[in-house]
TIGU-22160 format. One line per 3 residues: their letters; for each residue x, y, z of C-alpha. Coordinates in Angstrom, 1 decimal. Layout:
% TIGU-22160
A	X,Y,Z  ...
END
This chain:
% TIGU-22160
XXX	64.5,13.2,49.0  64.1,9.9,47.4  60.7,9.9,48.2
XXX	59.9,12.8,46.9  61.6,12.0,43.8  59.1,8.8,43.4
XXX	55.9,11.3,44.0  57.5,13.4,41.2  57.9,10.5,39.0
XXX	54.2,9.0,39.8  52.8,12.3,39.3  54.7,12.4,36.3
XXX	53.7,8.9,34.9  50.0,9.9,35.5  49.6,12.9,33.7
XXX	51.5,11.4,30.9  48.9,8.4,31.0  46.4,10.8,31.2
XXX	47.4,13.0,28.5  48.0,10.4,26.2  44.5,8.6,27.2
XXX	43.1,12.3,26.3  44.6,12.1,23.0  43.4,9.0,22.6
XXX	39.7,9.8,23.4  39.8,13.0,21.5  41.0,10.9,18.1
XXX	38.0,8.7,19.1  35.6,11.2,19.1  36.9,13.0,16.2
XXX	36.8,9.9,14.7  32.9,9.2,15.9  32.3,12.7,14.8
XXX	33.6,12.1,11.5  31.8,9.0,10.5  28.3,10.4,12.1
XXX	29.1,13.3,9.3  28.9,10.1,7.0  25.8,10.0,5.0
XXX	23.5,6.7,5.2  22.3,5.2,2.0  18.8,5.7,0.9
XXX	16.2,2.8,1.8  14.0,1.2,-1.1  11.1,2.8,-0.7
XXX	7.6,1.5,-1.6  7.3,5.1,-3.6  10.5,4.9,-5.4
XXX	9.8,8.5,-7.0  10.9,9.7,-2.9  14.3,8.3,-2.8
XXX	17.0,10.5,-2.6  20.2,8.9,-4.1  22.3,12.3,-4.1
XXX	24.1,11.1,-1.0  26.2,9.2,-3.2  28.0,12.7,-4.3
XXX	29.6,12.1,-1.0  32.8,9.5,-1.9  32.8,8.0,1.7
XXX	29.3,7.1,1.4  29.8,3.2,1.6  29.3,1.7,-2.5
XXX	27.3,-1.2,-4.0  27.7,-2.7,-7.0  25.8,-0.9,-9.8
XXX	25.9,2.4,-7.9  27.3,4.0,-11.1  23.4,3.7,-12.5
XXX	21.7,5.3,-8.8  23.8,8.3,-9.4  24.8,10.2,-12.6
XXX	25.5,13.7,-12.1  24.3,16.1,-14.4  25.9,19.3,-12.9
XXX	29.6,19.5,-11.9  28.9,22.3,-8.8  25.5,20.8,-7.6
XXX	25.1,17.3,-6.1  21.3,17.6,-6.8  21.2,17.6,-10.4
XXX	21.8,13.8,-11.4  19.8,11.2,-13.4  18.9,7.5,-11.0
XXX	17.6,4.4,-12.9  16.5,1.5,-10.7  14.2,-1.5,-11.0
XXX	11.5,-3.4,-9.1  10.6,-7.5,-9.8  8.3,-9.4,-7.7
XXX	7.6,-13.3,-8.3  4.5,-15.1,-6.4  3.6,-18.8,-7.1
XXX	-0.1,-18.9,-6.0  -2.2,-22.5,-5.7  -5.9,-21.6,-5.3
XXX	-8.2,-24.7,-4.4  -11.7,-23.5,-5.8  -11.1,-19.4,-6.3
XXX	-14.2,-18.1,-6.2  -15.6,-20.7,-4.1  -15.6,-23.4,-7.3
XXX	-19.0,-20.7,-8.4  -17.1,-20.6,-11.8  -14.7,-21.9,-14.3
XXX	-11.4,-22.9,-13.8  -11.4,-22.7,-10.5  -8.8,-24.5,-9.6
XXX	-5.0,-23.3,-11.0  -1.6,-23.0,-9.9  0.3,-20.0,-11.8
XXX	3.3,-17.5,-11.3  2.3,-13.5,-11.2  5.2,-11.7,-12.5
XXX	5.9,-8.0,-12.2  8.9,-6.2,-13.5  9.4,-2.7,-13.2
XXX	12.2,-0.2,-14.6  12.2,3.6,-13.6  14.7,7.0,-14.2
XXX	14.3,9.5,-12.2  15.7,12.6,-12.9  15.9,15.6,-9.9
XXX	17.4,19.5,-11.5  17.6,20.2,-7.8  15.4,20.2,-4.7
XXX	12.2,22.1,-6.8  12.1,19.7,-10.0  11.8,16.1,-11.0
XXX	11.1,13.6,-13.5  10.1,9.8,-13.3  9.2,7.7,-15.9
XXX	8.4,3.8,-14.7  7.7,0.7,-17.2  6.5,-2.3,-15.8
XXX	5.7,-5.9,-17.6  3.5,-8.1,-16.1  2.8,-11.6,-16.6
XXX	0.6,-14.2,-14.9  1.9,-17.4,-16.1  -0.2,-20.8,-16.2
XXX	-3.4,-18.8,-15.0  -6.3,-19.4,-17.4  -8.9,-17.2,-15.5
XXX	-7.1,-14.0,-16.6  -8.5,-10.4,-15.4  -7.8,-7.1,-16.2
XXX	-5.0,-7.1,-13.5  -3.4,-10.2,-14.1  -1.3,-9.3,-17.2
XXX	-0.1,-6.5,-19.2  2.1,-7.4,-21.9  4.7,-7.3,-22.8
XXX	6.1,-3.5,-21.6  3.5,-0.7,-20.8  3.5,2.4,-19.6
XXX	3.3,2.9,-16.0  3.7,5.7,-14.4  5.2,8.9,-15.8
XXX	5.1,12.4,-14.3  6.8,15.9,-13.1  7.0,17.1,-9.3
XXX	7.4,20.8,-9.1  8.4,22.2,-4.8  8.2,25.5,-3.9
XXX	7.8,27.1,-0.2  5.3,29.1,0.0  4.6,31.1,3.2
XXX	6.2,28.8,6.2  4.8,26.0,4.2  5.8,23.3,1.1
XXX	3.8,23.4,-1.9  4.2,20.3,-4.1  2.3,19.7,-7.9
XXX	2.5,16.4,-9.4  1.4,16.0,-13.3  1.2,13.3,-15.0
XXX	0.6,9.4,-15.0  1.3,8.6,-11.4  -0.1,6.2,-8.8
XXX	-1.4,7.5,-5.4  -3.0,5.9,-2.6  -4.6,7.7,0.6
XXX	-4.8,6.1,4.3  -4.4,2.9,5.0  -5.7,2.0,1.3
XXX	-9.2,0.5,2.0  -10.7,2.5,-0.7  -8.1,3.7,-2.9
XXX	-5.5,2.6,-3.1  -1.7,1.3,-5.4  -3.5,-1.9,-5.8
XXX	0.1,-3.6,-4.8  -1.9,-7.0,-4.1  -2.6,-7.9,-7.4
XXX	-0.2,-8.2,-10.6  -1.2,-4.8,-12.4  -0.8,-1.7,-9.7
XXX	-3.2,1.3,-10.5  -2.3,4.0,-12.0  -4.2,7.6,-12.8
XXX	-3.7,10.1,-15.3  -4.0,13.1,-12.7  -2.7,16.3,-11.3
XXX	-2.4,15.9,-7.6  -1.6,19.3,-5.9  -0.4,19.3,-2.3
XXX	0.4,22.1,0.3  1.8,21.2,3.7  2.3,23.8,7.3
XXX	2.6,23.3,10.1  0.0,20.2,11.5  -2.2,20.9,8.3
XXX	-1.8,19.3,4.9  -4.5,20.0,1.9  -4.4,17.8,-1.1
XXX	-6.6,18.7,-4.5  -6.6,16.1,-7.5  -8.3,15.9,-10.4
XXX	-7.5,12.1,-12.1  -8.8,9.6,-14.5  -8.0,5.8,-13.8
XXX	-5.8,4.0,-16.3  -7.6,1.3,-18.1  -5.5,-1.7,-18.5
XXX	-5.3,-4.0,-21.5  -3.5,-6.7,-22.6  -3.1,-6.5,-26.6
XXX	0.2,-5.0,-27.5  3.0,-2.7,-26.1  1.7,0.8,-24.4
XXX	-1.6,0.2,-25.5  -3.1,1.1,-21.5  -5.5,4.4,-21.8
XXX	-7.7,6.8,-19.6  -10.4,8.7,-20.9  -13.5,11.3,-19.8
XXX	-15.7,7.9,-19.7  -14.3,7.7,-16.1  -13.0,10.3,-14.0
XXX	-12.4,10.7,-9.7  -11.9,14.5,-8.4  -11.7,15.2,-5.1
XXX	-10.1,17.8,-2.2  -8.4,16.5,1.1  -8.2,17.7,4.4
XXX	-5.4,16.4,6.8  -4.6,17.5,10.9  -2.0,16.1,13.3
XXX	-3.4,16.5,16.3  -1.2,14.5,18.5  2.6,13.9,17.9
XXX	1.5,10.5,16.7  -1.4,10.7,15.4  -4.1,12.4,12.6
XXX	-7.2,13.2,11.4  -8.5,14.0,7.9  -11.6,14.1,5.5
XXX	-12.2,14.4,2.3  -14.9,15.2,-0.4  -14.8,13.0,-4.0
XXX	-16.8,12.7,-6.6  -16.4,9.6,-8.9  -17.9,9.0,-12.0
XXX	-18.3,5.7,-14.6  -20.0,5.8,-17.5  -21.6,2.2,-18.1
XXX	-21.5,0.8,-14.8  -23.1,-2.2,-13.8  -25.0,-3.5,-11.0
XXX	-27.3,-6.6,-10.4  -30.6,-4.6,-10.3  -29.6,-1.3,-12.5
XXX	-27.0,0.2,-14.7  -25.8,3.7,-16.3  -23.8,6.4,-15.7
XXX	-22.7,6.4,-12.2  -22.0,9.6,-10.5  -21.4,8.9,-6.8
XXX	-20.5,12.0,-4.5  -18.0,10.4,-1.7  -17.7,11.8,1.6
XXX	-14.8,9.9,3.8  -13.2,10.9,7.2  -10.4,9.0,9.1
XXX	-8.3,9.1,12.4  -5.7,6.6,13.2  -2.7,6.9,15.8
XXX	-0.6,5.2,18.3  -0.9,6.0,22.0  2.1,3.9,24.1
XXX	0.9,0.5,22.9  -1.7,1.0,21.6  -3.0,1.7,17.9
XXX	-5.6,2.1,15.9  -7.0,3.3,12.3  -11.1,4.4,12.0
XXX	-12.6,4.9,8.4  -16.4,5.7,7.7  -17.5,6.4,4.1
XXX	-21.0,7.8,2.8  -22.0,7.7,-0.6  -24.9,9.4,-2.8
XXX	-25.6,10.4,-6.2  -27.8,8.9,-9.0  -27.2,5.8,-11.4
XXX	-29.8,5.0,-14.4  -32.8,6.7,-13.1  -31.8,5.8,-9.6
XXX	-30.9,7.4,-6.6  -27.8,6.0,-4.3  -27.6,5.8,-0.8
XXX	-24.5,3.8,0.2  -21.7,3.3,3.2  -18.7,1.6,4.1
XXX	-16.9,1.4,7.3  -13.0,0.1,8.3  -11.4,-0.5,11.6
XXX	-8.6,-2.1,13.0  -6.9,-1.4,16.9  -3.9,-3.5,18.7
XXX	-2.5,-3.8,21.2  1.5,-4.5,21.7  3.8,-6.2,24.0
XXX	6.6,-3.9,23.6  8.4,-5.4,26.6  7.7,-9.3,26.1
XXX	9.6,-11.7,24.0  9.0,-11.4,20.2  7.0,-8.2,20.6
XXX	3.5,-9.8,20.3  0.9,-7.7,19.0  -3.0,-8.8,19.7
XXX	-5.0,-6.8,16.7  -9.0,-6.7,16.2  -10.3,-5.7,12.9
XXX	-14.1,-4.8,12.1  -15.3,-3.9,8.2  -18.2,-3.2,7.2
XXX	-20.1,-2.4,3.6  -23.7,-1.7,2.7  -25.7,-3.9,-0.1
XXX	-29.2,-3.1,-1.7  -31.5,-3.5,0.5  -35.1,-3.2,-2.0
XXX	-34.9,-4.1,-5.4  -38.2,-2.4,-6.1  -37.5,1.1,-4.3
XXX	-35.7,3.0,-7.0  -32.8,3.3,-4.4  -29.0,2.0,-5.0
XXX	-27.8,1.0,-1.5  -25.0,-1.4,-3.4  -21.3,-0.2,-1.9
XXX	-18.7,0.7,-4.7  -15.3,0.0,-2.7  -13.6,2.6,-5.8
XXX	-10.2,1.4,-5.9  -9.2,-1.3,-3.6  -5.7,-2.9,-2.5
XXX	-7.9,-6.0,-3.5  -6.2,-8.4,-0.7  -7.4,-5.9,2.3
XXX	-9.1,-8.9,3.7  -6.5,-11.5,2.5  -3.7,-12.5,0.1
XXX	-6.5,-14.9,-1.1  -8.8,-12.5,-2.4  -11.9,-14.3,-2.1
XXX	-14.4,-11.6,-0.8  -14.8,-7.7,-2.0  -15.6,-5.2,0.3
XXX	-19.3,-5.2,-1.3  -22.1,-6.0,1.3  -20.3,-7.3,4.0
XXX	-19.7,-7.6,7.7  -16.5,-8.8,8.2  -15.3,-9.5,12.2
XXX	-11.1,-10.5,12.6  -8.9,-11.3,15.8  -4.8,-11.9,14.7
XXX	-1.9,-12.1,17.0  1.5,-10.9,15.0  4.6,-11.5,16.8
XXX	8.3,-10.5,15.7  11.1,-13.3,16.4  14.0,-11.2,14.6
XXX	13.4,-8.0,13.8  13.8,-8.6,9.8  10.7,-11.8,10.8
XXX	6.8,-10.9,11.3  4.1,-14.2,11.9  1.1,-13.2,11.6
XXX	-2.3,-15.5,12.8  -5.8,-14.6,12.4  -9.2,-16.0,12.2
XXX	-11.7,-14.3,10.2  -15.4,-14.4,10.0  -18.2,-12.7,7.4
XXX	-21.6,-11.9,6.5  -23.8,-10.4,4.4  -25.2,-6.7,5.6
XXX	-28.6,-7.9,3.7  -29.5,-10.8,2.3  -31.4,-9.2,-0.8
XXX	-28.2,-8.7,-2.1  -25.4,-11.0,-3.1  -22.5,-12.5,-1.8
XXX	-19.6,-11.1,-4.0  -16.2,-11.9,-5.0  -12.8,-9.4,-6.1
XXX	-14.0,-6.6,-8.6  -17.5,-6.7,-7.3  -18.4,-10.0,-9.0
XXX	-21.7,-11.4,-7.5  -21.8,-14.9,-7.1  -24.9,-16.4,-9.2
XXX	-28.0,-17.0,-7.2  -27.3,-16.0,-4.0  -29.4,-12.2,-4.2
XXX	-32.5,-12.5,-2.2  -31.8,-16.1,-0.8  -31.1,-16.7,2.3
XXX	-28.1,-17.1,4.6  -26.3,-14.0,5.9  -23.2,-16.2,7.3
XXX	-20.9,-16.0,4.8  -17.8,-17.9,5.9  -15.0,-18.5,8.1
XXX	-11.4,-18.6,7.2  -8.1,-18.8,9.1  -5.2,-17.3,7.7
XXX	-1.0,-17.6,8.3  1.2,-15.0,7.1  5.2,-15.0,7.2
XXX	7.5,-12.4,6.4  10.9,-12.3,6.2  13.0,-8.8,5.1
XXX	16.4,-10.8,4.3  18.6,-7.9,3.4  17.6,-4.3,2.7
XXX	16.8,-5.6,-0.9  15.1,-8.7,-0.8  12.3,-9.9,0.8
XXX	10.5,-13.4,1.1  6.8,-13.8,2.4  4.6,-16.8,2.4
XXX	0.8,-17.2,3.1  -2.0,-19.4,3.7  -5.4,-19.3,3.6
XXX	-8.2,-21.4,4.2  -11.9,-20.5,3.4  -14.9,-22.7,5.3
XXX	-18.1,-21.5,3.1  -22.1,-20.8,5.0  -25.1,-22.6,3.8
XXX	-25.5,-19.6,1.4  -22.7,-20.4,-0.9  -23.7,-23.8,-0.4
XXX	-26.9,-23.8,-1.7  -25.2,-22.4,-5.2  -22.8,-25.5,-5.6
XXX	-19.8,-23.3,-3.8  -17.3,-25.2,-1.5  -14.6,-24.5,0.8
XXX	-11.5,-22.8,-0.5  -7.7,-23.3,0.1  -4.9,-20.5,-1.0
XXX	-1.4,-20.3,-0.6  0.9,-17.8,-1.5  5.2,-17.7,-2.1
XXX	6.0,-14.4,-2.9  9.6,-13.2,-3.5  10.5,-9.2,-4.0
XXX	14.1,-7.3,-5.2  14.3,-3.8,-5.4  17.3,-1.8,-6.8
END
């Protein structure tokens, strides 16, 4: 009997434990459940027009300071009507040994880039939205100023209206307005983030998404920046770039697209003609990843006519790598292959010259040195990841000319003096560092070096070897 009695109370102890471990577990989960249900907080995105600060209608959405200004309701009974301000600043100290390859003045300078950016961004819903962005940029200590170094002091940078609809299984979106826009992996056009002043267009950018297919039309005329007073930046009919884009997924990660442009300058300048440029632009592009491996593929024709003169031009872009995925600091081995066409005959009434259109500018490097004007351009990198908020980056890079009757040239499709229809395709070699460190979701530090060995070509102008190097600091709120 007394054994029994001890069973009973065993049996009794363990279904008590077991209950009360079931409780337990059940709260847990609830409790998992619960904060799952918790929205996350938006990210800084590079395209702060896309965030999404409505979240912050929930209360148990964790705070920061100033959160008051990311989210100001506008409707009591919908969480998507609400006004957002925010702000952008990025400080990089640049030395430059001989920018330019010492070909010019003032080639040697140590400066500060500023850019300072304030937006509002106002949503009335999922369908409609406002944003209006000021920026004020200044390059201090540089005295070789370009059109992208400074625009002072407060100008008008971007300011437009998104209109959503669904429209038969699919998401129509119309942008109006003075926006910025960039379109693959921003070899040709591009936000122009390397330099000081970002590009911006005066454009209506229409967009309709289903399924794997995306169509994009645009109609858009590039902001001319100046320097002389407060919103004093313009575009006009003198320059205009239209085009219609196709886009396909055809693998879960990966895309092909194509589109059509035409681009047109009045007053454009080359070394062996000038006029009104009208260039008709045909591009396609595929990138992807497959397991390890990735890659991105552009190729770019041009034609049209210039001052009596017919164009014939191309570009091409590629870059593939490889990744370690399962070896200490994830190291990735990367190959990238550009190429641009020059002019060919100076006597043949035919424009082979490359316009690049709107490039990042620091494609090739932070330095700058080179456009992405009659060149071949050959570079292995190895990037590895220590942390996962720290990238190093190595590469070596080496370039020449695609002809030698036409020049060597520099950012902005500068030729450097002398060097049309001399020889020396070899260009140069440079090695290049690159850090990068993402120290809180906010703030991010990067540092990089660069270090330019000239060919006999440059040479035989008075050029020399170039050294660059680059602290950048960025905040986003």
């Amino acid at each position: 009997m007394a054994k029994r009695s001890n069973i009973c109370v065993c049996v009794a102890a363990v279904i008590f434990i077991l209950m009360f471990l079931g409780s337990d577990i059940a709260a847990s989960d609830e409790a998992e459940q619960q904060a799952d249900d918790i929205p996350a907080r938006p990210s800084i995105m590079f395209n702060r027009w896309q965030e999404d600060w409505s979240v912050l209608a929930d209360p148990r959405v964790p705070r920061e300071p100033l959160d008051s200004l990311k989210y100001i309701p506008l409707a009591a009974d919908d969480p998507e009507w609400y006004l957002s301000f925010g702000a952008n600043l990025r400080e990089r100290f640049e030395a430059n040994n001989a920018s330019g390859f010492a070909t010019g003045p003032n080639h040697n300078a140590d400066y500060d880039i500023s850019r300072f950016e304030v937006f509002a961004n106002v949503r009335l819903g999922p369908n409609f939205q406002f944003f209006t962005e000021l920026q004020s940029d200044y390059a201090i200590g540089k005295q070789q100023l370009t059109p992208v170094d400074q625009d002072r002091p407060v100008d008008l940078e971007q300011a437009f209206m998104v209109l959503i609809e669904p429209l038969d299984d699919g998401l129509l979106k119309f942008r109006l307005g003075r926006q910025q826009f960039a379109v693959d992996l921003q070899r040709f056009i591009s936000f122009r983030d390397g330099p000081n002043v970002r590009l911006s267009f005066d454009a209506a950018w229409l967009e309709y998404a289903r399924e794997h297919w995306v169509y994009i039309a645009f109609h858009s005329r590039p902001v001319q920046d100046r320097d002389f007073r407060a919103f004093d930046d313009y575009s006009n009919n003198q320059s205009t770039f239209d085009g219609f884009r196709v886009e396909r997924k055809v693998m879960e990660s990966a895309a092909v697209s194509a589109y059509y442009a035409r681009y047109c300058q009045d007053g454009a300048k080359y070394l062996t003609v000038s006029g009104n440029e009208r260039r008709d632009i045909l591009d396609s592009h595929f990138s992807g990843t497959i397991r390890s491996i990735d890659w991105d593929v552009e190729a770019m024709r041009q034609t049209g006519q210039i001052g009596g003169e017919t164009i014939e031009a191309w570009g091409f872009g590629s870059l593939a790598g490889y990744t370690m995925t399962n070896a200490p600091w994830k190291p990735r081995f990367g190959v990238q292959l550009d190429a641009a066409s020059g002019n060919k005959n100076l006597g043949d009434h035919e424009l082979n010259t490359f316009n690049p259109l709107f490039p990042n500018g620091y494609y090739v490097t932070l330095a700058g040195y080179t456009g992405y004007v009659n060149f071949i351009h050959l570079k292995p990198s190895v990037t590895v990841h220590p942390t996962e908020s720290l990238q190093l980056m190595t590469a070596i890079g080496m370039q020449w000319r695609e002809t030698t009757a036409d020049a060597i040239y520099l950012q902005g499709n500068i030729p450097v003096a002398g060097t049309a229809g001399h020889p020396g395709r070899y260009t140069g070699t440079y090695g290049q560092g690159r850090i990068e460190y993402a120290a809180t979701s906010h703030f991010a530090l990067a540092l990089e070096v660069v270090h330019f060995q000239i060919g006999s070509a440059i040479h035989a102008v008075g050029g020399r070897d170039s050294n660059y190097a680059g602290a950048q600091f960025t905040l986003g709120w």
